[in-house]
N, C-alpha and C positions, 0 to 999 in steps of 0.2 A: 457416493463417496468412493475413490479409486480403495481396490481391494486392500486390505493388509497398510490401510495407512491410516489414521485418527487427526481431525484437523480440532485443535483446540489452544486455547488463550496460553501465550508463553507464563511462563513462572518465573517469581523475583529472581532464583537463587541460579535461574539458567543464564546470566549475564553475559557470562564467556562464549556461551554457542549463540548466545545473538550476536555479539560482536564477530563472530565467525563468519556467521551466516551472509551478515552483511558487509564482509570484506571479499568473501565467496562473489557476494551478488555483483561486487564492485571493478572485479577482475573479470566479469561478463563479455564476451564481445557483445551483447547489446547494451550494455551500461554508458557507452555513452551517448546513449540517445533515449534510456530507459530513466535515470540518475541526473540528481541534480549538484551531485559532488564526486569526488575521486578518491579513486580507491587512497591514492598519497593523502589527501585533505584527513581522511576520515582514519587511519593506518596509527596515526601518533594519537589519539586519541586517550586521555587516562582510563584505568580502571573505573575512578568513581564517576564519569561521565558516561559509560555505560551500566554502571548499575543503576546512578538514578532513570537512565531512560529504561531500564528493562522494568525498574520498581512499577514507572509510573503506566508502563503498555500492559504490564500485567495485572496490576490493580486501579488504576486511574479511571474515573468515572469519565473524561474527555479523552480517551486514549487505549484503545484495546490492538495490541498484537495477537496474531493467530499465526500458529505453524502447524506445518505437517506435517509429522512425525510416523517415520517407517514403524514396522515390526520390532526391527531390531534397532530401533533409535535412531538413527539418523534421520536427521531434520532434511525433509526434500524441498519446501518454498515456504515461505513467510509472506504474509501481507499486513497492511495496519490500517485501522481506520481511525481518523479523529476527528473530533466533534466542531464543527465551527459552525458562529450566531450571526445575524446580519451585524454589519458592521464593523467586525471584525479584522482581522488583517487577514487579506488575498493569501493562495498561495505563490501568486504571480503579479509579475507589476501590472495593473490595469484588471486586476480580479477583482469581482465585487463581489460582497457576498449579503442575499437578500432574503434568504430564507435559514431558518436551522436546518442543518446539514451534516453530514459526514461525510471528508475526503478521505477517498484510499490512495496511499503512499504504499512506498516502499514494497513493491510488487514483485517478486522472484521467484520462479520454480529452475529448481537446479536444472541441466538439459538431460539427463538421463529420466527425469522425469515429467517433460511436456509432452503435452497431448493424450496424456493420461486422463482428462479431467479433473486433476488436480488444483488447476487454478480457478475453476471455478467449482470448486469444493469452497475455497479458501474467498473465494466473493460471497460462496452464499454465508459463509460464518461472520464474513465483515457485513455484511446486509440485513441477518440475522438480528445482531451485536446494536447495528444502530435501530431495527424497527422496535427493540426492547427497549431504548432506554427512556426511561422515564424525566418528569421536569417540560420542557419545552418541548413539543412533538416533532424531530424529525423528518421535515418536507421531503426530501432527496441524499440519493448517495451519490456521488461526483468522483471522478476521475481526471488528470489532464495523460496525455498520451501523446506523444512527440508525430507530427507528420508522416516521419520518415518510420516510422515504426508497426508498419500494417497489419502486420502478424499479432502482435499486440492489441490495436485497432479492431480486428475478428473477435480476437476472445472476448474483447470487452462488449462486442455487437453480441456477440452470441448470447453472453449473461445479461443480454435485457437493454443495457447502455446506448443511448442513444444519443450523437450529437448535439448543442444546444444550439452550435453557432458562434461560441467563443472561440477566438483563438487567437493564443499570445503570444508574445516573445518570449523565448527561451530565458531567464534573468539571466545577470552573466553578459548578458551579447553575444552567448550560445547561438552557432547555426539552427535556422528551422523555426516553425512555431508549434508551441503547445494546444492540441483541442482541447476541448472539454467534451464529454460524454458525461450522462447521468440517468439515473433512474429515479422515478418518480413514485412516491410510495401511492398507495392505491386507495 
Protein backbone atom coordinates (compact mmCIF):
# COMPACT_ATOMS: atom_id res chain seq x y z
CA UNK A 1 0.00 0.00 0.00
CA UNK A 2 1.48 3.63 -1.15
CA UNK A 3 2.73 5.16 2.23
CA UNK A 4 0.41 7.48 4.33
CA UNK A 5 -2.57 6.53 2.31
CA UNK A 6 -5.66 3.79 3.58
CA UNK A 7 -7.63 2.27 0.66
CA UNK A 8 -11.02 1.22 2.07
CA UNK A 9 -15.03 0.99 1.17
CA UNK A 10 -16.52 4.72 0.63
CA UNK A 11 -19.31 5.49 3.38
CA UNK A 12 -23.03 6.45 3.00
CA UNK A 13 -22.66 9.83 4.50
CA UNK A 14 -19.54 10.77 2.13
CA UNK A 15 -21.94 11.33 -0.99
CA UNK A 16 -20.77 14.78 -1.69
CA UNK A 17 -16.86 13.78 -1.96
CA UNK A 18 -17.97 10.96 -4.26
CA UNK A 19 -19.85 13.18 -6.35
CA UNK A 20 -16.52 15.26 -6.28
CA UNK A 21 -14.31 12.82 -6.94
CA UNK A 22 -16.11 11.83 -9.98
CA UNK A 23 -16.64 15.26 -11.49
CA UNK A 24 -12.64 15.50 -10.65
CA UNK A 25 -12.26 12.16 -12.67
CA UNK A 26 -14.64 13.74 -15.42
CA UNK A 27 -12.63 16.89 -16.09
CA UNK A 28 -9.56 14.37 -16.66
CA UNK A 29 -7.75 14.85 -19.88
CA UNK A 30 -7.80 11.00 -20.06
CA UNK A 31 -11.61 10.96 -19.47
CA UNK A 32 -12.58 10.89 -22.64
CA UNK A 33 -11.16 7.88 -23.55
CA UNK A 34 -11.23 6.56 -19.80
CA UNK A 35 -15.40 7.44 -19.15
CA UNK A 36 -18.36 6.61 -20.58
CA UNK A 37 -20.01 9.93 -19.87
CA UNK A 38 -19.22 13.82 -19.48
CA UNK A 39 -18.31 15.68 -17.16
CA UNK A 40 -21.79 18.16 -18.46
CA UNK A 41 -24.02 14.63 -18.53
CA UNK A 42 -23.00 13.78 -15.04
CA UNK A 43 -22.58 17.82 -13.43
CA UNK A 44 -26.65 18.47 -13.17
CA UNK A 45 -27.05 15.39 -11.52
CA UNK A 46 -29.49 15.71 -8.07
CA UNK A 47 -28.37 15.21 -4.66
CA UNK A 48 -30.50 12.17 -4.10
CA UNK A 49 -29.05 10.59 -7.18
CA UNK A 50 -25.82 10.61 -5.62
CA UNK A 51 -26.74 9.37 -2.35
CA UNK A 52 -28.64 6.61 -3.34
CA UNK A 53 -25.49 5.61 -5.45
CA UNK A 54 -22.95 6.30 -2.63
CA UNK A 55 -25.77 4.26 -0.21
CA UNK A 56 -25.79 1.49 -2.53
CA UNK A 57 -21.39 1.21 -3.30
CA UNK A 58 -21.00 1.49 0.28
CA UNK A 59 -23.29 -1.06 1.63
CA UNK A 60 -24.82 -2.94 -1.46
CA UNK A 61 -24.04 -6.68 -1.53
CA UNK A 62 -23.63 -6.22 -5.86
CA UNK A 63 -21.64 -3.02 -5.54
CA UNK A 64 -18.62 -2.01 -3.58
CA UNK A 65 -16.61 1.52 -3.93
CA UNK A 66 -13.16 1.85 -2.69
CA UNK A 67 -11.18 5.05 -2.23
CA UNK A 68 -7.95 6.16 -1.20
CA UNK A 69 -7.75 8.31 1.19
CA UNK A 70 -4.61 10.43 2.19
CA UNK A 71 -3.43 11.21 5.80
CA UNK A 72 -4.92 14.30 5.95
CA UNK A 73 -8.24 13.32 3.92
CA UNK A 74 -8.18 13.90 0.78
CA UNK A 75 -9.36 11.29 -1.41
CA UNK A 76 -6.47 10.46 -4.25
CA UNK A 77 -8.47 7.67 -6.64
CA UNK A 78 -11.48 5.68 -6.37
CA UNK A 79 -12.33 2.55 -8.14
CA UNK A 80 -15.74 0.22 -8.04
CA UNK A 81 -16.34 -3.08 -8.62
CA UNK A 82 -19.85 -4.78 -9.46
CA UNK A 83 -21.28 -7.86 -9.45
CA UNK A 84 -22.64 -9.38 -12.70
CA UNK A 85 -24.45 -13.12 -13.45
CA UNK A 86 -24.46 -14.74 -16.84
CA UNK A 87 -27.13 -13.38 -18.55
CA UNK A 88 -27.23 -10.47 -17.38
CA UNK A 89 -27.07 -7.07 -19.23
CA UNK A 90 -23.27 -6.36 -20.97
CA UNK A 91 -21.58 -3.51 -20.15
CA UNK A 92 -21.26 -2.96 -23.72
CA UNK A 93 -23.35 -3.56 -26.89
CA UNK A 94 -22.23 -7.23 -27.89
CA UNK A 95 -20.99 -8.12 -24.15
CA UNK A 96 -21.97 -11.26 -23.09
CA UNK A 97 -21.73 -12.16 -19.75
CA UNK A 98 -21.19 -16.16 -18.92
CA UNK A 99 -19.76 -16.56 -15.96
CA UNK A 100 -20.31 -14.73 -12.13
CA UNK A 101 -18.24 -11.96 -12.29
CA UNK A 102 -17.21 -8.67 -11.12
CA UNK A 103 -16.57 -5.38 -13.44
CA UNK A 104 -14.31 -2.64 -12.36
CA UNK A 105 -15.71 0.81 -13.48
CA UNK A 106 -15.09 3.96 -12.75
CA UNK A 107 -11.21 3.82 -12.30
CA UNK A 108 -9.29 7.23 -11.28
CA UNK A 109 -6.19 8.18 -9.51
CA UNK A 110 -5.81 11.96 -9.29
CA UNK A 111 -2.32 12.79 -11.33
CA UNK A 112 -0.41 14.01 -8.50
CA UNK A 113 -0.81 10.55 -7.50
CA UNK A 114 0.01 7.86 -10.36
CA UNK A 115 2.50 5.77 -10.36
CA UNK A 116 2.66 5.55 -6.79
CA UNK A 117 1.00 2.19 -6.81
CA UNK A 118 -1.87 3.47 -5.75
CA UNK A 119 -3.98 2.10 -8.37
CA UNK A 120 -3.23 -1.09 -7.94
CA UNK A 121 -3.72 -0.90 -4.13
CA UNK A 122 -7.25 -0.02 -5.14
CA UNK A 123 -7.45 -3.30 -7.78
CA UNK A 124 -6.27 -5.43 -5.12
CA UNK A 125 -9.23 -3.98 -2.61
CA UNK A 126 -11.75 -4.50 -5.70
CA UNK A 127 -10.30 -8.14 -6.20
CA UNK A 128 -10.17 -8.57 -2.61
CA UNK A 129 -13.97 -7.41 -2.23
CA UNK A 130 -15.12 -9.84 -5.12
CA UNK A 131 -12.92 -13.18 -4.06
CA UNK A 132 -15.01 -12.65 -0.57
CA UNK A 133 -18.29 -12.50 -1.65
CA UNK A 134 -20.25 -15.20 -0.88
CA UNK A 135 -23.73 -16.87 -2.61
CA UNK A 136 -22.54 -17.72 -6.35
CA UNK A 137 -18.69 -18.02 -6.67
CA UNK A 138 -17.04 -15.48 -8.42
CA UNK A 139 -15.21 -16.79 -11.85
CA UNK A 140 -13.27 -13.60 -12.90
CA UNK A 141 -12.59 -9.87 -12.35
CA UNK A 142 -13.03 -7.96 -15.71
CA UNK A 143 -12.25 -4.66 -16.92
CA UNK A 144 -13.03 -2.92 -20.61
CA UNK A 145 -10.05 -0.41 -21.30
CA UNK A 146 -10.40 1.94 -24.42
CA UNK A 147 -7.53 1.07 -27.21
CA UNK A 148 -6.16 4.15 -27.32
CA UNK A 149 -5.50 4.12 -23.73
CA UNK A 150 -2.11 2.04 -23.04
CA UNK A 151 -0.95 3.60 -20.21
CA UNK A 152 -4.06 2.39 -18.60
CA UNK A 153 -3.68 -1.04 -20.58
CA UNK A 154 0.00 -1.54 -18.42
CA UNK A 155 -1.36 -1.07 -15.09
CA UNK A 156 -4.06 -3.34 -15.80
CA UNK A 157 -1.22 -6.02 -17.25
CA UNK A 158 0.69 -5.37 -14.47
CA UNK A 159 -2.24 -6.37 -11.80
CA UNK A 160 -2.45 -9.74 -13.26
CA UNK A 161 -5.23 -8.74 -16.28
CA UNK A 162 -4.97 -10.22 -19.21
CA UNK A 163 -6.71 -9.76 -22.60
CA UNK A 164 -9.63 -12.12 -23.58
CA UNK A 165 -10.03 -11.26 -26.98
CA UNK A 166 -13.04 -9.09 -26.71
CA UNK A 167 -13.29 -5.91 -28.18
CA UNK A 168 -16.09 -3.61 -28.57
CA UNK A 169 -17.61 -0.59 -29.67
CA UNK A 170 -17.27 2.21 -27.79
CA UNK A 171 -21.63 2.61 -26.98
CA UNK A 172 -22.35 5.89 -28.17
CA UNK A 173 -20.62 5.52 -31.54
CA UNK A 174 -17.67 6.70 -29.45
CA UNK A 175 -14.30 6.73 -31.42
CA UNK A 176 -12.12 3.34 -30.84
CA UNK A 177 -12.87 0.00 -29.36
CA UNK A 178 -13.19 -1.13 -25.90
CA UNK A 179 -10.81 -4.45 -24.69
CA UNK A 180 -11.61 -6.62 -22.32
CA UNK A 181 -8.88 -7.68 -19.73
CA UNK A 182 -9.66 -10.04 -16.92
CA UNK A 183 -8.32 -12.17 -14.12
CA UNK A 184 -9.22 -15.40 -13.44
CA UNK A 185 -9.67 -16.48 -9.81
CA UNK A 186 -7.39 -19.46 -9.10
Amino acid sequence: MSIGTIIRRVRTEEWQRLRDIRLDALLDPAAAVAFLETHEEVAGRPDEFWQDRTTRAAAGPHVAQFIAEAEDGRWLGTMTGLVEHPGGDGALEGDVIEVEQVHVVGVFVRPEARGTGLALDLIQAVQDWAWSLTGPRIERVRLFVHEDNPRAEALYRKAGFEPTGALLPVPGGGPGRERELAVVRG
